[in-house]
N, C-alpha and C positions, 0 to 999 in steps of 0.2 A: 712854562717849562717845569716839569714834573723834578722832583728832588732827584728820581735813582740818573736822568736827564743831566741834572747840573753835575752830581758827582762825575758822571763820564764825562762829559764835555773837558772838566777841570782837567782829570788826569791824562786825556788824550791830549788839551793844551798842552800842557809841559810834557808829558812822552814826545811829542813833535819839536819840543824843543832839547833836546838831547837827556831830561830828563830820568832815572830806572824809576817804573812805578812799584811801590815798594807796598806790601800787604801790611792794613793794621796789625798793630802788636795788639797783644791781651789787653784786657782793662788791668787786668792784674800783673803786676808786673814780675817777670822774673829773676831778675838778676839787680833789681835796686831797692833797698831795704831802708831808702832813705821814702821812698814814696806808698803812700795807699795804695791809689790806684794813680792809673795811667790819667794824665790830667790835660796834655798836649801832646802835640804833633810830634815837637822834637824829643818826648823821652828816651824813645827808642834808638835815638840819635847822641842822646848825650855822652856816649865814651869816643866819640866819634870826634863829636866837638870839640873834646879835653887832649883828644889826642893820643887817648890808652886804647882806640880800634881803627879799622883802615878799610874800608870798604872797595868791592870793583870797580865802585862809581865815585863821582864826582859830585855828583846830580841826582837827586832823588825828590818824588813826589807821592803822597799818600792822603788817603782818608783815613782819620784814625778815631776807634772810638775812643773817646774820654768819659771818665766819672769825676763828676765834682759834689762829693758828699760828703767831705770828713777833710781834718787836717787845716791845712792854708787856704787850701777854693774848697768852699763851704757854700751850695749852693739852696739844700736843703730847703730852709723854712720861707724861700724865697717862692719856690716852685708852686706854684697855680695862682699865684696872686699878682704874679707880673705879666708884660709881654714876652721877656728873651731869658728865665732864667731854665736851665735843667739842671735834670740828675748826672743825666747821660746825653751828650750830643757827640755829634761828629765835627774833626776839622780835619780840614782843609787846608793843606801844606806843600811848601814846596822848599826844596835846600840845595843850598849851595858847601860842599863843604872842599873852602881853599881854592874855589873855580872864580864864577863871576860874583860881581859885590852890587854895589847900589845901582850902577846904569841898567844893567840889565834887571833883575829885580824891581826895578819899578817900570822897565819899558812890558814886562813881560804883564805885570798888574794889570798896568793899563791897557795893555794888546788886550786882555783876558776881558775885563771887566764892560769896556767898547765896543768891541767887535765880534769878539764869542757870544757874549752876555747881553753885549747891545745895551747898554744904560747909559742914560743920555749923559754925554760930556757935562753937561751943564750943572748936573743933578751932583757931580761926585766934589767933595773937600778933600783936602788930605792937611796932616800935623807934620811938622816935623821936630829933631828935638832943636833948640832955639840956635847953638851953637855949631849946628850942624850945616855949614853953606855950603857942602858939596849936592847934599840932597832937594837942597833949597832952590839950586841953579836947576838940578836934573830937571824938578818938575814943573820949576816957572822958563826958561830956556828951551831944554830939549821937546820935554811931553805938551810945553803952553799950557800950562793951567794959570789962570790968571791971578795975579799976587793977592787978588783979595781974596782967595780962595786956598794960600796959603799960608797957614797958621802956626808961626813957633811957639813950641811951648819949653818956659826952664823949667827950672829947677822948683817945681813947686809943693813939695811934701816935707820940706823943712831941711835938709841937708843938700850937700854938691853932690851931685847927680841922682839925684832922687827926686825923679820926674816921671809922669805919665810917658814920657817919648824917650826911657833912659832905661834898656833893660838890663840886669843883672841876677844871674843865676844865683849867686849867692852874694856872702859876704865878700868873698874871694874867688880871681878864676874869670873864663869869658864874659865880656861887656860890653853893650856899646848902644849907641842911637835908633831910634826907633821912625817908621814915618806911617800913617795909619789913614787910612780911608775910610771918608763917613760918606755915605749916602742922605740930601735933603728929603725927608718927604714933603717938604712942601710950607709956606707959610700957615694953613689954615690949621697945625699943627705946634701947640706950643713949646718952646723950647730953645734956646738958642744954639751957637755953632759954641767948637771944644774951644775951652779956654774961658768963654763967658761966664757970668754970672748965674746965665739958666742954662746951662751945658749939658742940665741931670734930664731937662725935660725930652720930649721923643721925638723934635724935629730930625736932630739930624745925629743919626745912628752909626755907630762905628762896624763897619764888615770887612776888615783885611789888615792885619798886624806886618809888617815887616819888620823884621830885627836885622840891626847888622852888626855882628859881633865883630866888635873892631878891635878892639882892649882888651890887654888881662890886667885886672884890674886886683895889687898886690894886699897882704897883710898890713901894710902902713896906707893904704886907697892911692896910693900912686897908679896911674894907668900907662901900660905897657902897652905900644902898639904890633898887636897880632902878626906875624910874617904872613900869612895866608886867613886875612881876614873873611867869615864867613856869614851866608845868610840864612835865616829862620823864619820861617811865617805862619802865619795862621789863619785860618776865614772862618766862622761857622758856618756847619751850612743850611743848618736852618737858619740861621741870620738873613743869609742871601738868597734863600728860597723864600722866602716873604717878601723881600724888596722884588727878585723876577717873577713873583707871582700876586704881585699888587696887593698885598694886607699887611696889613700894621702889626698883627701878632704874630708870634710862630706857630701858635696854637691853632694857626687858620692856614695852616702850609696844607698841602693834600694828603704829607705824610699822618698826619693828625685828624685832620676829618673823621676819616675811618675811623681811626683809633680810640678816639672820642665816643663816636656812634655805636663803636663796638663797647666802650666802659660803662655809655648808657644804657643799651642794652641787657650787660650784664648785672647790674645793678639792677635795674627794673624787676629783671628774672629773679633776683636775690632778695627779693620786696620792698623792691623799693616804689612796686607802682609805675607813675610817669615821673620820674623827678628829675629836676628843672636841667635843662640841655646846659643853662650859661654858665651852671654854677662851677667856680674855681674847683669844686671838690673833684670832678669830672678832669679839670686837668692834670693833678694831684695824680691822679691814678693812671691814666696816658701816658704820663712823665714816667713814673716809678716802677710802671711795666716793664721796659726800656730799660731801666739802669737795673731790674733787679734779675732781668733773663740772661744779659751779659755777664753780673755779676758770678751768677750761679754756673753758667756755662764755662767758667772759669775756673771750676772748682769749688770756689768760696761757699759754706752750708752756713747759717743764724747762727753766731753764738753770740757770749759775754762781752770779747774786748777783737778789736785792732778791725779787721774786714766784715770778721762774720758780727759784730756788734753794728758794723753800721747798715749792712744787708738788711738784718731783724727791723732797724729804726725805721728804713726805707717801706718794708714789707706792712710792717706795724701801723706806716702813716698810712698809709694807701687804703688798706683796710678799713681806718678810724673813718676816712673819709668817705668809704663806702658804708661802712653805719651812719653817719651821717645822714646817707640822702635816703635810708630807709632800708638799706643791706641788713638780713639778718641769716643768709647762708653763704657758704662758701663761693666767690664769684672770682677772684683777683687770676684766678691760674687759669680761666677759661680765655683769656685775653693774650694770651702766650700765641697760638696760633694765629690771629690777625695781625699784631706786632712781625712774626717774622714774615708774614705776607706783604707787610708794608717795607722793608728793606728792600 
């Protein structure tokens, strides 16, 4: 199944479920000066959440591009040297705001993930956060996933609710429990399931956040529970286009292929010769094509501080890594047109 494939499929799932599918917002955001860029699904949602906007809907679903290259998700110096890290990815959302909570939410995951997606029941984990026994029953009870396959996690970052399975937007303001779905690839793969000691390794991969904003959680951390508690989620989708397209990297999705073939290419052209197809520096520049055509399409030009400082860094890496592999004329903006033929 092809990425532009999975993105439809997602937003046709939930349009069928009473759903509005709702167009990404900007990378750039424009009405919140507390953010870089747009970093999730729910940005574009968040006066919605707080309760300062009121939409037609109830129910909304989106793809939305995100940048994570500055500020708090700082994905940067990560990019070519991983499997799952970017500048620029898409997620994969769906909301609930003051409609359905946990039941459906996770019956809708799992309708999706089963039967749309077809990923074998057997292959999928999920978290929940530890104190959380509504979510715990939903999916050992209703869904049947079998208890050793469900995993509480507490409070494990050093304070009361500061947990991998405990979100909170801020200090203060909506909060609440989390339940997350890993996908096994398999034992010949080392790593263990979340919570363990080898958790970090790449068995088994996390592809679907659900949040359920249950709490407002006050100036003194006392948690108020919500009149119209609401849900938020996220998927990447390259995440889950590696797991539906059987590779361990994203970097091996089909949206990349190309994109790749095309960086090598232009690099070649640029003097680089033949140089090496595997090398990170290749991904480096596939990555930062993507975050820096949105960027730019957004307004944002190079400068000194705040967007256009990190546009420059983004522009500057890509580049470095095309000297690198033996670039010594201009190549990065030839990549502009394959990029948006791969969307």
């Amino acid at each position: 199944m092809k990425v532009t494939q999975i993105r439809e499929n997602f937003l046709k799932f939930f349009e069928s479920k009473g759903h509005q599918v709702v167009s990404s917002s900007p990378v750039v955001p424009g009405d919140d000066p507390t953010l870089l860029f747009t970093n999730a699904g729910m940005n574009q949602f968040k006066d919605v959440f707080l309760g300062f906007d009121k939409r037609p809907y109830t129910r909304a679903t989106t793809a939305q591009k995100c940048i994570r290259a500055g500020g708090k998700h700082n994905d940067l110096d990560n990019v070519g040297y991983t499997a799952r890290h970017h500048t620029f990815f898409e997620m994969l959302g769906n909301f609930s705001f003051g409609d359905y909570f946990k039941r459906d939410a996770i019956s809708y995951a799992w309708e999706l993930l089963t039967t749309v997606y077809k990923l074998p029941a057997d292959k999928l984990w999920v978290t929940v956060y530890a104190e959380d026994d509504e979510a715990y029953d939903i999916w050992a009870k209703e869904v049947g996933v079998p208890t050793e396959r469900i995993i509480r996690i507490g409070d494990n970052k050093g304070a009361r609710y500061a947990s991998d399975n405990f979100w909170m937007m801020g200090d203060t303001g909506p909060c609440g429990p989390c339940t997350e779905i890993f996908y096994d690839h398999g034992e010949h793969i080392p790593g263990g399931p979340p919570g363990s000691l080898e958790e970090d390794g790449d068995r088994f991969i996390e592809i679907w956040n659900n949040v359920f904003m249950q709490f407002n959680r006050d100036e003194a951390g006392v948690m108020h529970p919500l009149p119209k508690p609401s849900v938020d989620t996220g998927m990447g989708l390259e995440r889950i286009a590696a797991v539906l397209q059987h590779v361990h990297s994203n970097y091996e999705i089909d949206l990349f292929v190309n994109l790749l073939k095309a960086s090598k290419d232009a690099v070649d052209a640029a003097g680089g010769g033949n140089c090496d197809a595997a090398s990170p520096s290749l991904k480096v520049i596939a990555d930062h094509i993507r975050a820096c055509s949105f960027i730019v399409v957004d307004g944002v030009i190079p400068g000194n501080a705040g967007r256009g400082y990190v546009l420059r860094r983004i522009a500057r890496r890509a580049i470095r890594h095309g000297y690198k592999l033996g670039a010594r004329k201009p190549f990065f903006y030839q990549l502009i047109e394959e990029w948006f033929a791969c969307t």
